[in-house]
C-alpha positions in Angstrom: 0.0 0.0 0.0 2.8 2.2 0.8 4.6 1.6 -2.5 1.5 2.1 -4.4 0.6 5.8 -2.9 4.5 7.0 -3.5 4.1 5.8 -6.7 1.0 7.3 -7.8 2.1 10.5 -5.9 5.0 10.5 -8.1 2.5 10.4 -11.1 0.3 13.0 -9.7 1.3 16.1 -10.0 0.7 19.6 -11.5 -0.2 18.8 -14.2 -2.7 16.4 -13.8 -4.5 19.8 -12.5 -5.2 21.1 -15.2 -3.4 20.2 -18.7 -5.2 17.1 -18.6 -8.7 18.3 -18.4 -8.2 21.5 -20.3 -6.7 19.0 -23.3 -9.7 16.8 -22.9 -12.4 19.0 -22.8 -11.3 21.1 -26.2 -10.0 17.7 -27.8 -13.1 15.9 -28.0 -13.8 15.2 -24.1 -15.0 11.7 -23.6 -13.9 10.8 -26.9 -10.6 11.8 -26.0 -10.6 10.5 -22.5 -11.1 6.9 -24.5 -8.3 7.4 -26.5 -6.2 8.6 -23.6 -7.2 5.4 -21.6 -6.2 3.1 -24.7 -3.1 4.7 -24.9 -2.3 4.5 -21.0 -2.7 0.7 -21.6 -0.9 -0.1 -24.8 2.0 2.7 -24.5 2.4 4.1 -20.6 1.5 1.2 -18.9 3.6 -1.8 -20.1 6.6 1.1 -19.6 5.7 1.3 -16.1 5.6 -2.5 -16.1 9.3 -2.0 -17.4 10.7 0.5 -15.2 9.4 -1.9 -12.0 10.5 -5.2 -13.6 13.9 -3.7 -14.2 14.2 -1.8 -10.7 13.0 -4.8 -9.0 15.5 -6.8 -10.6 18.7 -4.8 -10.4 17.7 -3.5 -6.6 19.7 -0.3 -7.7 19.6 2.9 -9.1 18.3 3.1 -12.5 21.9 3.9 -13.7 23.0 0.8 -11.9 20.1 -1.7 -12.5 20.8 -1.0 -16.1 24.3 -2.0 -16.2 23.3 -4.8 -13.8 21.0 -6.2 -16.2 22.8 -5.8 -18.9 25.4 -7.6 -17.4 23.2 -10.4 -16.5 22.1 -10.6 -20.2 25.3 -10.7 -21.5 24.9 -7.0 -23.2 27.4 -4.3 -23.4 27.9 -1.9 -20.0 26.9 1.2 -21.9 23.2 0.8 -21.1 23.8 2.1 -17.7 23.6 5.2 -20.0 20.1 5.1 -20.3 19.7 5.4 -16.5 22.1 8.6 -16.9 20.2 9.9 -18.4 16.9 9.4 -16.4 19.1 10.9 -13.4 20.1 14.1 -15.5 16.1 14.6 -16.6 14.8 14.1 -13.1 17.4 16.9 -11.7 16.2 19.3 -14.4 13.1 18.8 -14.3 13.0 19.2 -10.5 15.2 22.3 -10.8 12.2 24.1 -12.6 9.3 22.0 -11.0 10.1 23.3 -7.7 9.9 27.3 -9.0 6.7 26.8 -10.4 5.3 24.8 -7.0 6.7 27.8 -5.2 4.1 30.1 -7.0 1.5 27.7 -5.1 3.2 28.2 -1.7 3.6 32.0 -2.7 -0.6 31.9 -3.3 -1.2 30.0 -0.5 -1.5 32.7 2.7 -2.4 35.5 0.2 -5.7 33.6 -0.7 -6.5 32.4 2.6 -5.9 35.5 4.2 -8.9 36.9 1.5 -6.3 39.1 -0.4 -8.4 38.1 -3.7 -12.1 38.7 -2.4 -14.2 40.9 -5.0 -10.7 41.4 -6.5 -10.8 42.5 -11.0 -9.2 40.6 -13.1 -6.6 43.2 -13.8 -5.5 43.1 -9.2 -5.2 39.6 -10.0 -3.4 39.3 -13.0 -1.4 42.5 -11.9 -0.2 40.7 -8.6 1.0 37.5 -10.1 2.6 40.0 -12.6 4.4 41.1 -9.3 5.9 37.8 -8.1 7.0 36.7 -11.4 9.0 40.3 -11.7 10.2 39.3 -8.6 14.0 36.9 -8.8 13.8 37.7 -5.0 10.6 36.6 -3.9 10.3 33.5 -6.4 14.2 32.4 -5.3 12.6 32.7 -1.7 9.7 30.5 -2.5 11.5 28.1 -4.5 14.0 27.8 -1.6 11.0 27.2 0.5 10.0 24.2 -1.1 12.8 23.0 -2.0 13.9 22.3 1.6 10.8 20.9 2.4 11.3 17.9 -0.3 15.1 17.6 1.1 13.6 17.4 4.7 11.5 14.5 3.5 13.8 12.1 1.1 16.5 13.1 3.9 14.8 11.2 6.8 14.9 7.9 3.8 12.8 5.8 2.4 11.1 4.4 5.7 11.6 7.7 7.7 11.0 10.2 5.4 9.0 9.3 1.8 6.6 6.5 3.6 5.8 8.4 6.7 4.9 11.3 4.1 3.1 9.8 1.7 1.2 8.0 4.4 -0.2 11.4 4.9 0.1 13.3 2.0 -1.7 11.0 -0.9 -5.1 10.3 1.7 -5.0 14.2 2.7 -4.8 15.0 -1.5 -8.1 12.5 -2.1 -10.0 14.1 0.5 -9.3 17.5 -0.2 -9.5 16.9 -4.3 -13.1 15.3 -3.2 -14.2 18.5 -0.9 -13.2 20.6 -3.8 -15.3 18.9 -6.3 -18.3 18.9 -3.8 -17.4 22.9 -3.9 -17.7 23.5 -7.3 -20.9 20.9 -7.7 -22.8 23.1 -5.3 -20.9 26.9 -6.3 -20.1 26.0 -9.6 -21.8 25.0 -13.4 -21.1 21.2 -12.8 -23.8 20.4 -15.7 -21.6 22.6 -18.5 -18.7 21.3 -16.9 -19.6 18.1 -17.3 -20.4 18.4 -20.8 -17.0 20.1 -21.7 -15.5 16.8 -20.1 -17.4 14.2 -21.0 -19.4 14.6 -23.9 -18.0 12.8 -26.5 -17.3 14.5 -29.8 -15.7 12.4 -32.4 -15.2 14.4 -35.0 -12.5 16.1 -33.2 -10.2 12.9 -33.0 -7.4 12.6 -35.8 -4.4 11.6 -36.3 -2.8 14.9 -34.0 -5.5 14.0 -31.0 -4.1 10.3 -30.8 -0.7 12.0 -30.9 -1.3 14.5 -28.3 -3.8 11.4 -26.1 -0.3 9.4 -26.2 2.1 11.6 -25.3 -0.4 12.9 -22.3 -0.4 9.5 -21.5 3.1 9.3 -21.4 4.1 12.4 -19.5 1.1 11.8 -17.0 2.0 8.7 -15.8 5.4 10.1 -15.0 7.1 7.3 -17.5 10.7 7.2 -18.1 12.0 9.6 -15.2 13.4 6.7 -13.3 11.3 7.3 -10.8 9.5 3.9 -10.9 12.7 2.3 -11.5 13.8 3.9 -8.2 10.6 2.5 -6.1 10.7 -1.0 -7.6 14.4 -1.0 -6.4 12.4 -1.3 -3.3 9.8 -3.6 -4.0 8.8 -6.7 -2.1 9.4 -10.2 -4.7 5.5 -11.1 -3.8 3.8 -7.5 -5.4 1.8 -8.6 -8.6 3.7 -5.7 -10.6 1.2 -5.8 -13.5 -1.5 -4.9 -10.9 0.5 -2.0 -9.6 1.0 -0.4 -12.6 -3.1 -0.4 -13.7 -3.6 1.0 -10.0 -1.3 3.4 -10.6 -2.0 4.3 -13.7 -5.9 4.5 -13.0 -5.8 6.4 -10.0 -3.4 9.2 -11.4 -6.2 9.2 -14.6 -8.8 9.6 -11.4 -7.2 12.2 -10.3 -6.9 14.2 -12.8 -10.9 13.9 -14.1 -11.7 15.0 -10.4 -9.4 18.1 -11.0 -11.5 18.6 -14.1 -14.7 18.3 -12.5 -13.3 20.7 -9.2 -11.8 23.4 -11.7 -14.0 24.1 -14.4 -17.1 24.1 -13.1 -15.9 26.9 -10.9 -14.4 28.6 -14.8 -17.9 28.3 -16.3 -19.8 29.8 -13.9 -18.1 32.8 -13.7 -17.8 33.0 -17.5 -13.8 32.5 -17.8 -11.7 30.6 -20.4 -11.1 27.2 -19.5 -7.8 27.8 -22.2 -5.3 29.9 -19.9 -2.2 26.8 -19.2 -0.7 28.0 -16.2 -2.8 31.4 -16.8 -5.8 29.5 -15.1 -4.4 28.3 -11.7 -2.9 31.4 -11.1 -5.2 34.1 -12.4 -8.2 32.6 -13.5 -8.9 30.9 -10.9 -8.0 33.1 -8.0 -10.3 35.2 -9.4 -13.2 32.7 -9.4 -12.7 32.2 -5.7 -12.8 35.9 -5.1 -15.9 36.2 -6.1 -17.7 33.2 -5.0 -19.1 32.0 -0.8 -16.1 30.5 1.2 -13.8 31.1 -1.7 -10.7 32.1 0.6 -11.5 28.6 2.5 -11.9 26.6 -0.7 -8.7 28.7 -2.5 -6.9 27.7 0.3 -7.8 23.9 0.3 -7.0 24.2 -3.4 -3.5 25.8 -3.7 -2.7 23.2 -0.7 -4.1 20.6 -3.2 -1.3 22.1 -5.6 1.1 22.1 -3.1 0.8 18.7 -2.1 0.6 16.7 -5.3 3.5 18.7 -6.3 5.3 17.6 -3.1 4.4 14.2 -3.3 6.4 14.3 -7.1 9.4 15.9 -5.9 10.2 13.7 -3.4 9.7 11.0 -6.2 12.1 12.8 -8.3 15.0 13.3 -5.8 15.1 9.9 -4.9 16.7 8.1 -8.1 19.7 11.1 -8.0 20.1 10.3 -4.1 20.1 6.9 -4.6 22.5 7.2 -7.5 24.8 9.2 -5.3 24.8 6.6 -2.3 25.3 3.8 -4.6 27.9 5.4 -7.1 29.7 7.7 -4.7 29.1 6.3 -1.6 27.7 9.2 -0.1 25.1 9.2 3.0 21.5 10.3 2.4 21.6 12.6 4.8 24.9 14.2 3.2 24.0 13.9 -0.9 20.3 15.2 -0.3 21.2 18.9 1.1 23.6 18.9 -1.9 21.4 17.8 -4.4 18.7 19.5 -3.4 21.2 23.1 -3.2 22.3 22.2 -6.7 18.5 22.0 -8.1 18.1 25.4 -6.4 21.1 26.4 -8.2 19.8 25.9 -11.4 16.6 26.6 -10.6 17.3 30.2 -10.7 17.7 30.2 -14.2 14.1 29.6 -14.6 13.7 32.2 -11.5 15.4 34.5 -13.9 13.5 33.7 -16.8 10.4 35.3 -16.1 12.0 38.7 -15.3 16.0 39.5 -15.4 16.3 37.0 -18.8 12.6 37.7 -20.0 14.0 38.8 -23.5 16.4 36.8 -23.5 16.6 33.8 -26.1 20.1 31.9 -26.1 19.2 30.4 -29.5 17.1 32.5 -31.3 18.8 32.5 -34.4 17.0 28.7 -35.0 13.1 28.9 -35.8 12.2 26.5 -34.1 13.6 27.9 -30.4 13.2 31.9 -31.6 10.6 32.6 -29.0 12.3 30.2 -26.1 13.9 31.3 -22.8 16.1 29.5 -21.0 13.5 28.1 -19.1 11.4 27.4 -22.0 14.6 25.3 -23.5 15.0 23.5 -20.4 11.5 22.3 -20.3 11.8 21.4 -24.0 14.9 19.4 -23.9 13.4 17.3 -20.8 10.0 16.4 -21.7 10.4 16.5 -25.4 13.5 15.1 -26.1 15.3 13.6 -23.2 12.1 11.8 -21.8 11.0 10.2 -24.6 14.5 9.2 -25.9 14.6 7.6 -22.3 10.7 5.7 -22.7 12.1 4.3 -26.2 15.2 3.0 -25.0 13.4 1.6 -21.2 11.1 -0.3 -23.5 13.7 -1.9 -26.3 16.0 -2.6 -23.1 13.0 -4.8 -21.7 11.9 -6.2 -24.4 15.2 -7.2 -26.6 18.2 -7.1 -23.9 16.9 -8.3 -20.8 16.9 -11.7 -20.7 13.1 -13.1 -21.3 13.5 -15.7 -18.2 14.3 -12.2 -15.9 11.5 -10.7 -16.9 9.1 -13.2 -17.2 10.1 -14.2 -13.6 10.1 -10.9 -11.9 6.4 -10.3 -14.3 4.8 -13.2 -11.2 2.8 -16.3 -11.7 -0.5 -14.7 -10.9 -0.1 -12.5 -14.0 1.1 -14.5 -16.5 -1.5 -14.6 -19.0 -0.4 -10.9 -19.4 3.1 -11.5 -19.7 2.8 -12.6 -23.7 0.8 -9.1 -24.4 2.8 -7.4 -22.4 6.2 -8.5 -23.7 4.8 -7.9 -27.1 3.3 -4.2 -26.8 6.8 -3.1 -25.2 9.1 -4.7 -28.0 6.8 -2.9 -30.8 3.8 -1.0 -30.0 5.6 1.5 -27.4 8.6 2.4 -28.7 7.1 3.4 -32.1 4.4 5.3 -30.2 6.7 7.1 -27.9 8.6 7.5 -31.7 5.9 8.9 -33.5 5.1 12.0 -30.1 8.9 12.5 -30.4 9.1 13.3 -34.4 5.7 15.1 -33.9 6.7 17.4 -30.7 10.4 18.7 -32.8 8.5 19.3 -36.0 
């Protein structure tokens, strides 16, 4: 039970609160929730199966079970490489993850303290206008969060990650439950429900099932090591085929319930539903300004944010810690600090992106990155390139180095009608998917 809430907290995350339900509500809604789930369980979720087979297995870091299991197959040392470069993903992507959860932290008093009752929409937009200008005050609030991830992988696996998500992941269900009761009784829940779930077919093409796939993918947090990690720590008698559908179900869950807490809340007070990051941190705030209880309920939901973003950081710092301990030889409590200083670090060039570095764009003399900052370039080498590189590789690892009897015997008994699908879908169905999003997301 404990391995299963870690690992959908490490799924769940920001956005599963609202890129998933925005993308499904103007892509076709239930149509494209069907697609979605078909591509969770032909491309995301036999990764998954991957990731915990092989960190089960090798009882290392990813960088290590790789070269362990290569070793064992008789293949060359060099696919520890793949591993590398789940490490190197998972440290920038928590660099700028953390910045962007420290807007949440920075929301958090302001709302609750009613700062945003019967506020316009140009006082709202103006004051998150203010904390991005600000390198101090979004340094301060990235440091801020930082150190509470470092306080938590710090204390261990035992100590610190289980004891937290122990709490954390229940706390998240409740309050993402209270929220939607909020918005069904506040809220438009009927047009809401209609922008979600009312299936509009015409709207699928070859792009949707595309953008369904690579949702799927990035959702499910696949190819960030991070399930690698956990399954280092799995017990031999977890069914791992069953994790993975619970997993992968209940961070799908989650994010529906998101949709059906944020936009009925959107509707009713006649705001787009199409702002990105726009919505958490204007549009909404200014829904709950203007609605009963909204400085409770604002609250309860920038704690939401704060705490499925938590529950993924801690996730992400554990495959570089553990790398560090088993590569170095370096003690929790000694790497953690460092790495968690060093994300900081770098996480000020994000800071600096959205105010300092604003106009600047390192590689504007390509089309393609013309309009990018250095933040923007970061996020697009990580989950564009880098991750999905590292999904191709995980699955042709799995299904054409590691030897079948490994696999098949860490897949369990009580699963193995699955294991012929399974082993099938990750030799040739996922790595062409995960092929096709990567081709369509440089073009």
């Amino acid at each position: 039970m404990v391995f299963l809430l870690a690992a959908i907290g490490a799924a769940v995350g920001l956005g599963n609160l609202w890129k998933f339900p925005y993308t499904a509500g103007v892509s076709g809604g239930a149509a494209f929730v069907i697609v979605y789930i078909g591509a969770v369980a032909l491309v995301a979720a036999p990764i998954v199966i991957a990731e915990l087979i092989i960190g089960r297995r090798g009882r290392r870091s990813p960088p290590g079970s790789f070269q362990a299991l290569a070793a064992e197959a008789g293949a060359r040392p060099l696919w520890r490489w793949v591993g590398i470069i789940n490490v190197a993903a998972v440290f920038i992507i928590l660099s700028f993850y953390s910045v962007v959860a420290g807007w949440a932290v920075a929301y958090l008093p302001k709302i609750a303290s009613g700062a945003f009752t019967g506020a316009d929409g140009e006082f709202v937009s103006a004051e998150f206008s203010r904390l991005t200008a600000s390198p101090g005050r979004l340094a301060f609030w990235h440091a801020v969060f930082m150190a509470a991830t470092v306080v938590i992988v710090g204390r261990g696996v035992q100590g610190g990650i289980e004891k937290a998500v122990r709490f954390l992941m229940p706390a998240l269900f409740v309050m993402l439950i209270l929220l939607v009761g909020y918005a069904a009784v506040e809220g438009d829940f009927s047009q809401a429900a209609t922008f979600l779930f009312q299936a509009d077919f015409s709207k699928i093409d070859a792009d949707t099932v595309l953008a369904a796939i690579g949702q799927a993918f990035f959702s499910v947090s696949v190819a960030m090591g991070l399930m690698i990690s956990y399954g280092s720590y799995l017990s031999t008698d977890t069914d791992i085929p069953r994790a993975a559908v619970i997993i992968a179900g209940a961070d799908t869950l989650v994010a529906l319930l998101a949709g059906l807490a944020i936009f009925p809340l959107v509707f009713a007070n006649g705001l787009d539903p199409a702002e990105g990051a726009g919505l958490v941190f204007i549009t909404l705030p200014l829904a709950f300004g203007h609605m009963p209880g909204g400085a409770l309920f604002g609250a309860l939901f920038f704690l939401l944010l704060i705490v499925s973003a938590l529950t993924s950081t801690i996730a992400v710092m554990e495959p570089i810690v553990s790398w560090a301990d088993e590569h170095k030889g370096w003690k929790r409590k000694f790497t953690t600090p460092i790495a968690g200083f060093a994300a900081w670090l770098l996480g000020l060039v994000t800071v600096f992106s959205f105010n300092w570095w604003s106009d600047f764009y390192p590689l504007q003399r390509f089309e393609t990155f013309a309009n990018m900052t250095v933040f923007d370039l970061l996020e697009y080498l990580t989950t564009r390139i880098m991750l999905p590189v590292g999904g191709i590789l995980i699955a042709i690892f799995a299904g054409w180095i590691m030897l079948r009897t490994a696999s098949r015997e860490e897949f369990g008994d009580s699963s193995s009608a699955l294991y012929a699908p399974w082993r099938f879908l990750v030799r040739y169905v996922c790595p062409l998917a995960v092929a096709a999003v990567l081709l369509a997301s440089l073009n």
